[in-house]
DOKE-931207 format. One record per residue (C-alpha): y, z, x; residue in three letters. Coordinates in steps of 0.001 Angstrom, whole numbers, always signed. Example, Ala and Ser with C-alpha at 12.3 -4.5 7.8 and 13.67 -1.06 7.14 Angstrom:
2
(node (-4500,+7800,+12300),'ALA')
(node (-1060,+7140,+13670),'SER')
END
This chain:
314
(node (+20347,+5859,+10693),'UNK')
(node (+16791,+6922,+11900),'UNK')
(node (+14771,+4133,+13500),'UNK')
(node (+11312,+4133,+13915),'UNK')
(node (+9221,+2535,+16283),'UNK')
(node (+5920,+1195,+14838),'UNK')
(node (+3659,-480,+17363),'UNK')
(node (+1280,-2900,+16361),'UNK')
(node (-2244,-3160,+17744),'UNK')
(node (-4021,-6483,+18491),'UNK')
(node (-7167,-6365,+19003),'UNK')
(node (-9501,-9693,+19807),'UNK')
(node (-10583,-11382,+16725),'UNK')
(node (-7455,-10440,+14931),'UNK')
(node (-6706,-12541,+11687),'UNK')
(node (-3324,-13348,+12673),'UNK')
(node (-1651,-13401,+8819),'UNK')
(node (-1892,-9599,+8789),'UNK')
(node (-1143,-9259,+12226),'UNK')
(node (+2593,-10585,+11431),'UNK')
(node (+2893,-8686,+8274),'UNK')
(node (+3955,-5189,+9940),'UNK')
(node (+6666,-7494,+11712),'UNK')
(node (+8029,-9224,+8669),'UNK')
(node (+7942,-6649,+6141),'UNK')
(node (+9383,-4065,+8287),'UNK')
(node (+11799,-6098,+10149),'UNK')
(node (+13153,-6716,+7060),'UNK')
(node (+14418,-3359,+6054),'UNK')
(node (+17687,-3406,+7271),'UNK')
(node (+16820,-2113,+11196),'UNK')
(node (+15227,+1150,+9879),'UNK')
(node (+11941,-134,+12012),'UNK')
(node (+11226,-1369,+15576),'UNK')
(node (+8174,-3455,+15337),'UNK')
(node (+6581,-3971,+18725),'UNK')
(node (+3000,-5740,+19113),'UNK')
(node (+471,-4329,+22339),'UNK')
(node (-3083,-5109,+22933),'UNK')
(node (-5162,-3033,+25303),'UNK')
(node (-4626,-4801,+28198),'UNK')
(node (-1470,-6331,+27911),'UNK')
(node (-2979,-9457,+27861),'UNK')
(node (-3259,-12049,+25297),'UNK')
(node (-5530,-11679,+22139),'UNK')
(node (-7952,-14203,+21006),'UNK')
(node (-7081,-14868,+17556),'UNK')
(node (-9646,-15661,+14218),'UNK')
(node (-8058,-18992,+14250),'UNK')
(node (-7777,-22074,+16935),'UNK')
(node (-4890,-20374,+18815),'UNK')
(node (-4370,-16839,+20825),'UNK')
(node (-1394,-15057,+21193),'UNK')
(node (+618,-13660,+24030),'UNK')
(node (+2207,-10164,+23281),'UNK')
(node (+4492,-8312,+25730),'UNK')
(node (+3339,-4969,+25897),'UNK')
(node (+74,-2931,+27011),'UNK')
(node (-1500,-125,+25490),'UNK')
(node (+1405,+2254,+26639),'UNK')
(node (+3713,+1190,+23816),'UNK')
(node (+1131,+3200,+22283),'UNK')
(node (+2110,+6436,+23314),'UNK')
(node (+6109,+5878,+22605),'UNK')
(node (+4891,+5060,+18658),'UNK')
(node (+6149,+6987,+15516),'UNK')
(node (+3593,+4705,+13119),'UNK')
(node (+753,+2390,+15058),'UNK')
(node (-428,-4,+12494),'UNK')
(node (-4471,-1534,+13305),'UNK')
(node (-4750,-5088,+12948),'UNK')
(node (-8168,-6207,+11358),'UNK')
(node (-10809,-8430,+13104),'UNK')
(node (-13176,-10866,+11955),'UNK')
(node (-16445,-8773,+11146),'UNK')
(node (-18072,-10440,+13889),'UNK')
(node (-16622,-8064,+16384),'UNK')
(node (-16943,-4819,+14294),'UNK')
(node (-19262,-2100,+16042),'UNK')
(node (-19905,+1710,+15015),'UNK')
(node (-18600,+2359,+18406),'UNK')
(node (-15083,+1773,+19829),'UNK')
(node (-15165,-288,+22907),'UNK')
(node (-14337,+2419,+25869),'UNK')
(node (-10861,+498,+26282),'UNK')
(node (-10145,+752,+22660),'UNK')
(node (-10846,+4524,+22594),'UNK')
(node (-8631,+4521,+26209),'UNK')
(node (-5744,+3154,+23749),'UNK')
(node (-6079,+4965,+21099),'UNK')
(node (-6455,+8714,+23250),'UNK')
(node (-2578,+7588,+23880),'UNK')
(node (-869,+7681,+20389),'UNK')
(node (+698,+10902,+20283),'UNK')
(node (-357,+13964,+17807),'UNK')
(node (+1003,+13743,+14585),'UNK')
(node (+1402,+9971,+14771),'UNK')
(node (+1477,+8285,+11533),'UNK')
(node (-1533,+5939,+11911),'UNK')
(node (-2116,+2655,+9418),'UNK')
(node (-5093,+178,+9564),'UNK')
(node (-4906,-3322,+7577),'UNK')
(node (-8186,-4112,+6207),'UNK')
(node (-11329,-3872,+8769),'UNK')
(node (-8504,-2246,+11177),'UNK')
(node (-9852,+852,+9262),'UNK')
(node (-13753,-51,+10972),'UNK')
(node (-11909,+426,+14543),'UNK')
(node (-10066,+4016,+13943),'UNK')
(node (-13613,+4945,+11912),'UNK')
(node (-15567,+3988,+15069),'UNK')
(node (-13193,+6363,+16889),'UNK')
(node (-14621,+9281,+14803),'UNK')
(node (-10725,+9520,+13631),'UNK')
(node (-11680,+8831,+9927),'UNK')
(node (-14538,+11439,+9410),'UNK')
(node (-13980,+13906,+6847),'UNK')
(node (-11325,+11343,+5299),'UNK')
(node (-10885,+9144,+2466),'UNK')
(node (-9957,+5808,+3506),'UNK')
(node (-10443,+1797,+2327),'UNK')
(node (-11158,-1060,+3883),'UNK')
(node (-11991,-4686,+2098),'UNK')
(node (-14840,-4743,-594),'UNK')
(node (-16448,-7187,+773),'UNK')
(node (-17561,-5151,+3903),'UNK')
(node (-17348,-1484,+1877),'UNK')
(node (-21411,-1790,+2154),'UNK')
(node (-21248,-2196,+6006),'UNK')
(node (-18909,-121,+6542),'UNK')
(node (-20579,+3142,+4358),'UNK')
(node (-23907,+2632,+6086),'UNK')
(node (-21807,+2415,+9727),'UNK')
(node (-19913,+5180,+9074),'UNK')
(node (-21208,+8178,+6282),'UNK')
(node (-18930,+10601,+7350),'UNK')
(node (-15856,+8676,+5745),'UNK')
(node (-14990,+8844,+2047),'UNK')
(node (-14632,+5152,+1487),'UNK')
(node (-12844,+4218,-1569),'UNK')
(node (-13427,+293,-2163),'UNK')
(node (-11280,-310,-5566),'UNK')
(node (-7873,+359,-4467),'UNK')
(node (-5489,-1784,-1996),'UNK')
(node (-4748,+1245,+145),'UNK')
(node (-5117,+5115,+543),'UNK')
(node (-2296,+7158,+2218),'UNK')
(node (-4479,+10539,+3384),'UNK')
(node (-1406,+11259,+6053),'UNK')
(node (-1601,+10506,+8462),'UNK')
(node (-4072,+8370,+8542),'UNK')
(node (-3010,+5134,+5759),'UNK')
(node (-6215,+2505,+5185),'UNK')
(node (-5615,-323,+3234),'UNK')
(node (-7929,-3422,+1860),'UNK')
(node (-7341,-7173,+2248),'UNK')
(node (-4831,-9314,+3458),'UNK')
(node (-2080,-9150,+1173),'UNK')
(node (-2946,-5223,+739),'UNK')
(node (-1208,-5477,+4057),'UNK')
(node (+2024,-5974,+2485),'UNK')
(node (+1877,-3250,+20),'UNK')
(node (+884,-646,+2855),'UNK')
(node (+4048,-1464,+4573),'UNK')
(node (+5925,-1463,+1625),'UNK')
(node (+4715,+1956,+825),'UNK')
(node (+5700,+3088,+3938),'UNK')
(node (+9102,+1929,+3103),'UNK')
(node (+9254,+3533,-114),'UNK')
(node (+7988,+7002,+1187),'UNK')
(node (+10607,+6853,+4372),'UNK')
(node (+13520,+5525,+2725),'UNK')
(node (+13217,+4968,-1251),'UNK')
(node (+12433,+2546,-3584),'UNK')
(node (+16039,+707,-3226),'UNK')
(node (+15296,-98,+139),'UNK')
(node (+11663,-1140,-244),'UNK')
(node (+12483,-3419,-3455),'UNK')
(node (+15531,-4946,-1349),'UNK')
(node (+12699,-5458,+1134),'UNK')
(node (+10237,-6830,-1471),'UNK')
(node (+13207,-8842,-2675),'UNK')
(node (+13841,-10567,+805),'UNK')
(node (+10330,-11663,+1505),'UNK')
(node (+9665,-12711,-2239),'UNK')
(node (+6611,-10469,-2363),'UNK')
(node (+5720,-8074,-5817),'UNK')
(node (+7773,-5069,-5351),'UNK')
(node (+5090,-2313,-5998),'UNK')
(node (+1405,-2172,-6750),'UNK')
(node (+81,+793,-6641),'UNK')
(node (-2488,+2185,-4032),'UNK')
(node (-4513,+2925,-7080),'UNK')
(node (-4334,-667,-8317),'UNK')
(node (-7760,-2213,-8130),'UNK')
(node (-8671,-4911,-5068),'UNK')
(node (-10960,-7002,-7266),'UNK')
(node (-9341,-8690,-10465),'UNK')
(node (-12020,-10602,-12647),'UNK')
(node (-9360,-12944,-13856),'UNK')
(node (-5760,-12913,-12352),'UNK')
(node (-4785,-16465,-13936),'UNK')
(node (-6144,-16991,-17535),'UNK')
(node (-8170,-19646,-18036),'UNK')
(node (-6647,-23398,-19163),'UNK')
(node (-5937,-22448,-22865),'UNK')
(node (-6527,-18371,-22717),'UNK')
(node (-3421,-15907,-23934),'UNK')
(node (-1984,-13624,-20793),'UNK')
(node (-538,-10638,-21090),'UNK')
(node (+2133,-11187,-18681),'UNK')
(node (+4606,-11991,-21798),'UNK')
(node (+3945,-8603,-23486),'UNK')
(node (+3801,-6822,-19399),'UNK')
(node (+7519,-8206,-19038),'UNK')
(node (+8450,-6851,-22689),'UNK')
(node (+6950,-3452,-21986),'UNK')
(node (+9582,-3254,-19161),'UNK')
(node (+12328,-3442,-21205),'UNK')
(node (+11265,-384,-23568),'UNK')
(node (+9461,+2073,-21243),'UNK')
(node (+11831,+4569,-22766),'UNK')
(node (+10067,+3939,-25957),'UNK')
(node (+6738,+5588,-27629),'UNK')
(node (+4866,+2751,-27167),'UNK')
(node (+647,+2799,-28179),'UNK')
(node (-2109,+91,-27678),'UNK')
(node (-1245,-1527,-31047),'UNK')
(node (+2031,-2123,-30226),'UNK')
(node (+1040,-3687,-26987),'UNK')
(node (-1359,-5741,-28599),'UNK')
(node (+493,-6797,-31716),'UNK')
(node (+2948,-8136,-29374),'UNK')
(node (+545,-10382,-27571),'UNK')
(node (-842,-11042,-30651),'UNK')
(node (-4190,-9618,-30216),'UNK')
(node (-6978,-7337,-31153),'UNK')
(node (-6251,-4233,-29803),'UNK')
(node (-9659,-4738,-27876),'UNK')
(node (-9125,-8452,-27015),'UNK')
(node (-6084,-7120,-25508),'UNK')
(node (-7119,-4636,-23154),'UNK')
(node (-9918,-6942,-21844),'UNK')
(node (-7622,-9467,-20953),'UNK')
(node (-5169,-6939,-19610),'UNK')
(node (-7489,-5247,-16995),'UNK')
(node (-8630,-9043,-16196),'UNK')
(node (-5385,-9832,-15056),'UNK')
(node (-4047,-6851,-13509),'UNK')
(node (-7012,-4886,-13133),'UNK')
(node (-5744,-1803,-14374),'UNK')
(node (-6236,-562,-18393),'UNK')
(node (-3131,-937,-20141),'UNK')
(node (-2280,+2990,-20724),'UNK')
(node (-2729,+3219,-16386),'UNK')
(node (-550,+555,-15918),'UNK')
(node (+2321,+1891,-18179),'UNK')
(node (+2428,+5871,-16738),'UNK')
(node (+2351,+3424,-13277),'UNK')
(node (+5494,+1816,-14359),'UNK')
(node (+7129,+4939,-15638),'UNK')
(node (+6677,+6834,-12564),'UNK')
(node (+8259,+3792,-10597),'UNK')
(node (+11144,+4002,-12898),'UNK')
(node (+11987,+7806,-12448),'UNK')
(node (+11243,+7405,-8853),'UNK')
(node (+14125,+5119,-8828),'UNK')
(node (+16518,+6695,-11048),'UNK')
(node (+15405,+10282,-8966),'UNK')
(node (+16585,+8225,-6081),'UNK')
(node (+19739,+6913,-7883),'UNK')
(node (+21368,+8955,-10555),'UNK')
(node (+21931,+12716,-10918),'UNK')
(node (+20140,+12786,-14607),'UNK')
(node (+18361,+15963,-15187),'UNK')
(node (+14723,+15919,-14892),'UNK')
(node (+14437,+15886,-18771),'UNK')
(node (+16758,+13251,-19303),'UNK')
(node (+14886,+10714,-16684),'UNK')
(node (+11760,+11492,-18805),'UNK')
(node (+13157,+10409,-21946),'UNK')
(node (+14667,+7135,-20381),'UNK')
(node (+11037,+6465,-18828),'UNK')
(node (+9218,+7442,-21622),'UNK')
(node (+7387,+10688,-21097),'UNK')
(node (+7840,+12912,-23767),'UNK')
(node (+8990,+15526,-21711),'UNK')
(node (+10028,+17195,-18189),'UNK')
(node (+6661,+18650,-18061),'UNK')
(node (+4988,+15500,-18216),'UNK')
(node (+7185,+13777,-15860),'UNK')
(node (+6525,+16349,-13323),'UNK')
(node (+2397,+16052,-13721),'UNK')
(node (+2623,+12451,-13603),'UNK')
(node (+4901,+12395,-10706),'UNK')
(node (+2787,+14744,-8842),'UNK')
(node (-529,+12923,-9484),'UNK')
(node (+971,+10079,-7844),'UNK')
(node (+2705,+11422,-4905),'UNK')
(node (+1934,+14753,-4552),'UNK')
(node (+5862,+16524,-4899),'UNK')
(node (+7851,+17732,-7935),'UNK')
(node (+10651,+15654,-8927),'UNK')
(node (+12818,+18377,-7005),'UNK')
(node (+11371,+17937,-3870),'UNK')
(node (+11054,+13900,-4083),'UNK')
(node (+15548,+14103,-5252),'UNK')
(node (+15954,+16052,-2151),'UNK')
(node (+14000,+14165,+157),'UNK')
(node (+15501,+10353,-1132),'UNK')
(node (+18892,+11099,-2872),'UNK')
(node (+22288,+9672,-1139),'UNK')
(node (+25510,+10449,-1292),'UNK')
(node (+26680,+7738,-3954),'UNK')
END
């Protein structure tokens, strides 16, 4: 079993809910991840809130790293220059080192010049700051994260989770990552793609959801479903419908199923030995073809490539 040290670094002003979440996510998957924390001193780190923290390493852990995740700051103590001890830590993190930022983390490795020429996200409330700090980055504001190896930028705090999840899913599968998911009672998968800023993710007192017809569409992604199915279950107009449906999940309806399907042939890639054709039909493209441009739209290898990579022995 490979085991992979990620090193976390803490930086002063860190928020300290995302500065556990590399910890807890990853700790849970089964000892696949070393999760060690480092500031650039080796001394403690003021936090956001009324306490600091002590960690036990210095900027050296750095340099022994096969993922170094950046912990965000208040905005406060974002500048469009790295501190000279920042860029002293950072100059150690080997070549080819899988690099993550949660949130404004992605303000620290931009002000390091290593996010020029990239595209990258970082919380929508600061995407104006951030674009006029730094124009050479190709800042993408509406999604929770953006894996442009090796450099992985996510958005808010709980965009946190789904980076590390992600990074989960790509080393070792969507069984492991959803047995994660499972253990820290978080959502199993939202897309990178997913939007960060839902108009309306409860309904209002009174106000149909979709989550009802969401759970039903589960249950028949093998089938040819269109809108006015959808909607007919919720018991809508087919435009009523998918307003309320991008309100809630912030994604239009027809996104959010080809979303789902690719999830589910992921898995069964990961899981079965059905033919390429036959995991379409189960998921609900219409043919190999289909699954394979879907597939590769959302992670970049053929079906081939992702059974070779993930498959185990069963």
């Amino acid at each position: 079993m490979r085991r992979e040290r990620v090193v976390v670094l803490a930086l002063d002003g860190v928020y300290p809910f995302e500065l556990g979440i590399p910890s807890r996510i990853l700790g849970a998957a089964d000892g696949r991840y070393e999760v060690l924390t480092c500031s650039v001193d080796g001394g403690p780190v003021r936090t956001n809130a009324d306490f600091g923290v002590t960690v036990e390493h210095g900027p050296e852990a750095l340099a022994t790293a096969g993922t170094v995740v950046i912990a965000p700051v208040v905005p406060a103590h974002l500048t469009d220059e790295a501190p000279d001890d920042v860029l002293a830590a950072l100059a150690l993190i080997r070549p080819g080192t899988r690099i993550v930022s949660i949130c404004t983390g992605a303000f620290v490795l931009a002000a390091a010049g290593l996010l020029d020429g990239r595209r990258a996200t970082t919380h929508w409330q600061v995407a104006d700051r951030f674009r006029r700090m730094f124009p050479l980055v190709d800042l993408d504001p509406d999604v929770l994260f953006v894996d442009d190896h090796p450099f992985l930028t996510s958005a808010g705090a709980a965009s946190g989770v789904d980076i590390c999840l992600h990074l989960v899913r790509e080393d070792h599968g969507s069984h492991l990552a959803n047995t994660v998911a499972r253990r820290c009672v978080v959502p199993p998968f939202r897309d990178g793609g997913q939007a960060q800023y839902i108009e309306q993710p409860v309904p209002e007192q009174g106000a149909a959801s979709t989550a009802a017809t969401r759970a039903w569409i589960l249950e028949r992604l093998g089938e040819p479903l269109t809108l006015a199915d959808l909607a007919g279950h919720a018991r809508m107009s087919q435009r009523t419908f998918a307003r309320r449906f991008h309100d809630e999940v912030g994604l239009s309806p027809g996104r959010w199923l080809i979303q789902q399907r690719v999830a589910r042939a992921r898995h069964l890639l990961e899981s079965s030995d059905l033919t390429v054709d036959q995991i379409a039909g189960r998921v609900g493209f219409a043919t190999g073809a289909s699954l394979r441009q879907h597939l590769h739209a959302a992670i970049g290898v053929s079906p081939q490539a992702y059974r070779r990579t993930f498959q185990t022995a069963r």
